[in-house]
C-alpha positions as CSV (number, residue, x, y, z in Angstrom):
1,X,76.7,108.5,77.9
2,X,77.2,104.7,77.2
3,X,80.2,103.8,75.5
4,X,80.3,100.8,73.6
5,X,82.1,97.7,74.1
6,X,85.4,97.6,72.4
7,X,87.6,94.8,72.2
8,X,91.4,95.5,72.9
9,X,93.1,95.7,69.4
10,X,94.7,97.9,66.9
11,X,93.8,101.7,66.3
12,X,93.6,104.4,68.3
13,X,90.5,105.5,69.8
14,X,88.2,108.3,69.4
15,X,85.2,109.7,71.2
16,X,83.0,111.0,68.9
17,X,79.2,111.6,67.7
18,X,76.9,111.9,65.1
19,X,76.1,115.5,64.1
20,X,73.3,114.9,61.5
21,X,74.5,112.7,59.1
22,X,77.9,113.4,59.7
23,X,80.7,112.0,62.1
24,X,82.0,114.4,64.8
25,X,84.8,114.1,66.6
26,X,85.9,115.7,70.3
27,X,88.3,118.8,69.2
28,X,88.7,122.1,70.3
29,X,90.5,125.0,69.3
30,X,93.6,126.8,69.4
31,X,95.9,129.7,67.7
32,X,97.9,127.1,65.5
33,X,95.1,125.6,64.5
34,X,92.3,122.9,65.2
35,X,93.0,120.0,67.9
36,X,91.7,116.4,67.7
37,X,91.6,114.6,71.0
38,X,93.0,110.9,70.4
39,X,93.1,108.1,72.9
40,X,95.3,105.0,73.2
41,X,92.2,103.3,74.8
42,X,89.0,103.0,76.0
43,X,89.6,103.4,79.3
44,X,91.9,106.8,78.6
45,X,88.7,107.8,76.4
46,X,85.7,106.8,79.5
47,X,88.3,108.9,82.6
48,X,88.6,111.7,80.4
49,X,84.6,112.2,79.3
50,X,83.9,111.4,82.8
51,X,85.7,114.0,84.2
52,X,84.4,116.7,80.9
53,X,81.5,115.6,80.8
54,X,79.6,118.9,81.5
55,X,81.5,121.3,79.5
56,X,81.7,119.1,76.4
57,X,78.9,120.5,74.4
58,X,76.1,118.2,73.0
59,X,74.9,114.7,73.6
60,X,75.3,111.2,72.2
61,X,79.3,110.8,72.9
62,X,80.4,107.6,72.7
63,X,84.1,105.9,72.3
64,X,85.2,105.0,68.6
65,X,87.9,103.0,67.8
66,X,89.1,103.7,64.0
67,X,91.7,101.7,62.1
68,X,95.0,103.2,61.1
69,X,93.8,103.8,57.1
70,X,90.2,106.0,58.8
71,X,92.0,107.7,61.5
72,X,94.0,109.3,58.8
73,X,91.1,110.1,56.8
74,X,89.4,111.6,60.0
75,X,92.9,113.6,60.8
76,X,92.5,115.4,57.3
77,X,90.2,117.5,59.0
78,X,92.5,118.7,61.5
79,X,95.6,120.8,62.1
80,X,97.0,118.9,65.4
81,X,96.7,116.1,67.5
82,X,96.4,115.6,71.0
83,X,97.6,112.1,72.2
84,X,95.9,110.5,75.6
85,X,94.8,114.0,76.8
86,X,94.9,114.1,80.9
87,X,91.5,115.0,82.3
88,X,93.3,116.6,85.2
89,X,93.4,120.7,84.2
90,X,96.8,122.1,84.9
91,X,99.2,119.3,83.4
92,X,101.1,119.7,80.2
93,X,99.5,118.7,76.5
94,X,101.9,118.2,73.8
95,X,100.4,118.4,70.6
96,X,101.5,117.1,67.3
97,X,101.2,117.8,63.5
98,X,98.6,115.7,61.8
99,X,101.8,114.5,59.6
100,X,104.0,113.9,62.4
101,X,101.2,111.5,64.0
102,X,100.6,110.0,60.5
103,X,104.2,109.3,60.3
104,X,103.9,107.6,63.4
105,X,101.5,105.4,62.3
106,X,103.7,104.1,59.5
């Protein structure tokens, strides 16, 4: 896994991969719906593949950082949003409404 070097800006970050010819994005799923993992940085994004590494399925990961007009585009595709997920297992995730987080971003 290499992750590209990303200078500090604006936008949330992503890790994500191309599945054919078309973007994929780490998520996973729950019983309200389907979860898109977003980072505040790269750094957040690197801890948290390192420590997943061998349960997140398929190859080619790297970090993505997506301005606030495609990370909305990107979040169509999902139900909720998981905000600087800890890699440590046992610690609380709050999850968000795709709208909520798009309000946020306005």
């Amino acid at each position: 896994m290499v992750f590209e070097d990303l200078r500090e800006g604006e936008g949330y970050v992503l890790l994500g991969r191309m599945e054919e010819n078309v973007p994929g994005y780490l998520s996973y799923g729950t019983e309200e719906g389907e979860v898109v993992c977003v980072f505040r940085s790269l750094e957040e994004a690197e801890r948290f593949y390192g420590h997943w590494r061998a349960r997140i399925p398929g190859e080619g990961w790297g970090a993505v950082r997506l301005d606030d007009g495609e990370l909305v585009k990107v979040l169509g595709n999902f139900d909720l949003v998981s905000v600087s997920p800890r890699p440590e297992p046992g610690l609380t995730e709050y999850l968000y409404t795709v709208e909520d987080f798009v309000n946020t971003l306005r």
